[in-house]
C-alpha positions as CSV (number, residue, x, y, z in Angstrom):
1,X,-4.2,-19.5,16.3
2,X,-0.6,-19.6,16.5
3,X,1.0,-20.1,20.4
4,X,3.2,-17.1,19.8
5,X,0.3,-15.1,18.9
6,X,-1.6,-15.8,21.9
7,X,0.9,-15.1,24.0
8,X,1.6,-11.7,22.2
9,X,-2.6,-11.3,23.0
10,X,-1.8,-12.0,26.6
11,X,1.0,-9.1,26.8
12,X,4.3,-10.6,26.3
13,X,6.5,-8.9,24.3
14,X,9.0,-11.2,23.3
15,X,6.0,-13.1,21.4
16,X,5.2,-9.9,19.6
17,X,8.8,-9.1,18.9
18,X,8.7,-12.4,16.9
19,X,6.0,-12.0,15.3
20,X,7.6,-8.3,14.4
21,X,10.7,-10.1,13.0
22,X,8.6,-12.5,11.1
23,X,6.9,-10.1,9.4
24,X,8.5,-7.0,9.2
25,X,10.3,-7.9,5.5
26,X,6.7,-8.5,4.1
27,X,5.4,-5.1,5.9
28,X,8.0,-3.0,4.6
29,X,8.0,-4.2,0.9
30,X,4.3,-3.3,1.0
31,X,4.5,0.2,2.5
32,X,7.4,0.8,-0.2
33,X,5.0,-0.5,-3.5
34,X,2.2,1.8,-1.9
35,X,4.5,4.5,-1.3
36,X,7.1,4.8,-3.9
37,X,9.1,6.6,-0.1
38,X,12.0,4.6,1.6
39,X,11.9,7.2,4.4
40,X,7.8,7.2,4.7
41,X,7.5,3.7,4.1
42,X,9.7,2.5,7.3
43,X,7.8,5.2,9.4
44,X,4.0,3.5,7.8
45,X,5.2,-0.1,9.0
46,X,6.1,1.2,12.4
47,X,2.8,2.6,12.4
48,X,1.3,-0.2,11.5
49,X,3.2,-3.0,14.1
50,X,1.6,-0.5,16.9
51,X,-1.8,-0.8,15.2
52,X,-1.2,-4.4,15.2
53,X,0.2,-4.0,18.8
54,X,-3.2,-2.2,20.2
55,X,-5.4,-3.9,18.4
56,X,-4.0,-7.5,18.5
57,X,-7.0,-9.0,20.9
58,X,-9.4,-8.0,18.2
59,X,-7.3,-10.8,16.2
60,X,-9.3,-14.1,16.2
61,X,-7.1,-16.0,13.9
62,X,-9.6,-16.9,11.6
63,X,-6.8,-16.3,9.6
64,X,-3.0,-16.7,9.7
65,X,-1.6,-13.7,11.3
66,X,0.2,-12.3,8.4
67,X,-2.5,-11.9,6.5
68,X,-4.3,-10.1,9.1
69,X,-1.2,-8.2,9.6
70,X,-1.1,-7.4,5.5
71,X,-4.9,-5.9,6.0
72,X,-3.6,-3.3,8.9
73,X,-0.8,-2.4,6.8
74,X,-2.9,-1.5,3.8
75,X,-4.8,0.2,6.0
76,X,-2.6,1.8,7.8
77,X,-1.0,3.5,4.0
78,X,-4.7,3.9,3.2
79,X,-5.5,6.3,6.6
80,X,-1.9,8.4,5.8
81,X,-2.8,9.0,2.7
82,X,-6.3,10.4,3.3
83,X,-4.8,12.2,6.2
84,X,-1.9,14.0,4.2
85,X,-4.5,15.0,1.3
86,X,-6.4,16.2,4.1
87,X,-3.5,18.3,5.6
88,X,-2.9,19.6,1.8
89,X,-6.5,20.2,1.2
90,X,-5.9,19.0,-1.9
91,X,-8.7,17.6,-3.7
92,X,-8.6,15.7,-7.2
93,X,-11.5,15.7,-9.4
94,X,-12.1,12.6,-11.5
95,X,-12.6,14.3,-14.5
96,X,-8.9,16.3,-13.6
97,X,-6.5,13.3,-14.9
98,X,-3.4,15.5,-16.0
99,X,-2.2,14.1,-12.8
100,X,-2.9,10.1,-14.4
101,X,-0.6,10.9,-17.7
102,X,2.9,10.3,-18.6
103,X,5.4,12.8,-16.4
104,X,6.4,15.7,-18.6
105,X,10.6,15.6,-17.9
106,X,12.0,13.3,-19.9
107,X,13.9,9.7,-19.3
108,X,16.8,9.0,-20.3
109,X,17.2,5.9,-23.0
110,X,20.5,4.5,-21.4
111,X,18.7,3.6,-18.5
112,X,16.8,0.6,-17.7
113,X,13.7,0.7,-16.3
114,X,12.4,-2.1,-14.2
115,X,9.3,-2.6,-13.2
116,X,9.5,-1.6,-9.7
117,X,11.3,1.7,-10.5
118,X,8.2,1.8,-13.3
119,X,6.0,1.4,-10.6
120,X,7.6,3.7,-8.2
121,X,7.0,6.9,-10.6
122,X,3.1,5.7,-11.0
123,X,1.1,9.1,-9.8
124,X,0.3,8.1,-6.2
125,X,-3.3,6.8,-6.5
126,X,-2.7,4.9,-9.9
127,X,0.2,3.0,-8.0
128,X,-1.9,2.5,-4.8
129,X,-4.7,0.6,-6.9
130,X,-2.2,-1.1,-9.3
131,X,-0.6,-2.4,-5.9
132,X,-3.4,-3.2,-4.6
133,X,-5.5,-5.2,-7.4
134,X,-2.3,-6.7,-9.2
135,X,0.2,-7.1,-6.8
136,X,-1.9,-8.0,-3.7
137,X,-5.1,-9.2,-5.0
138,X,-8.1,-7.3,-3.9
139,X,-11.3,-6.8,-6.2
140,X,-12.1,-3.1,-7.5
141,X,-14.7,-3.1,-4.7
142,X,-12.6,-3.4,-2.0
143,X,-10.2,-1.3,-3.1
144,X,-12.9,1.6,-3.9
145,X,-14.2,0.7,0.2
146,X,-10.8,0.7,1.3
147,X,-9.9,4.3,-0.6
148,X,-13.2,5.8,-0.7
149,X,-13.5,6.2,-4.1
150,X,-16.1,5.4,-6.3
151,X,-16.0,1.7,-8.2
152,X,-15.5,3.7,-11.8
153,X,-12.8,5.7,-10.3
154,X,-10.7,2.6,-9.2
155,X,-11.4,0.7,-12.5
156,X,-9.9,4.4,-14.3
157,X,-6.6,4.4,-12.3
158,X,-5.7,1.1,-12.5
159,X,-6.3,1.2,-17.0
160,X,-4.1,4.5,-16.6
161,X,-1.6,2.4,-13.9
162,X,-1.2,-0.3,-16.4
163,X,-0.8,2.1,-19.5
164,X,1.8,4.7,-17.8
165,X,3.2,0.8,-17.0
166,X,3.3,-0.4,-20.4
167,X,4.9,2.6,-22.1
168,X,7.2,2.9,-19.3
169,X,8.9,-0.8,-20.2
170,X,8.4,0.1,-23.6
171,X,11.5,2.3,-23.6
């Protein structure tokens, strides 16, 4: 473990305020890709530096602090998520995947489309599992624990993630 993370452990700010500034880039681009929100994805890493801040003596460094960091960010996005579908009592049925296909309003041709901006208009949990599994590296199984969502249901958003992708670069 790290000297600067053990003295963040034993209270001292400074310490944390470096690891903060070490890791806030990495943070940030992460809320975003889950996100597809510049405003909601600065207040989601704030939220999740004061998880990290609270629960930084469960750290053992087994591994390198980013990486733990990278785990309470995901789950961080993860809780907000739940929580706002909560608040909207909005519940999506598995079989109910008009919300998986292409956008109805049309694009325009003279634009390009990257691959973030492709990403960015992904439904939200198609671009939360193509983040996750692609970008960042988790199995289906972690993902479906992480979400709670069934194996199948992970494995279905990220074929429709990679699709809406696909004909998305297409153009």
């Amino acid at each position: 473990m790290s000297s600067l993370v053990h003295r963040a452990q034993g209270g001292d700010l400074e310490a944390f305020e470096q690891l903060y500034r070490e890791n806030v880039d990495r943070v940030y681009a992460l809320c975003l890709r889950m996100s597809s929100d510049g405003t909601q994805a600065e207040e989601l890493a704030q939220e999740a530096f004061v998880r990290a801040w609270k629960n930084l003596g469960s750290f053992r460094g087994d591994s390198a602090f980013s990486t733990w960091m990278h785990r309470v960010t995901v789950n961080v996005v993860i809780e907000s998520k739940r929580s706002t579908a909560r608040r909207s009592s909005h519940e999506l049925a598995v079989e109910d995947l008009g919300d998986y296909e292409r956008p109805s309003t049309p694009r325009s041709h003279e634009l390009s489309i990257d691959l973030e901006r492709a990403i960015a208009d992904l439904p939200p949990g198609a671009r939360r599992v193509f983040v996750l599994y692609d970008m960042e590296g988790y199995k289906h199984e972690e993902i479906a624990g992480m979400t709670g969502t069934a194996v199948g249901t992970v494995k279905a958003q990220l074929f429709r993630a990679r699709r809406l992708l696909r004909e998305a670069l297409k153009k």
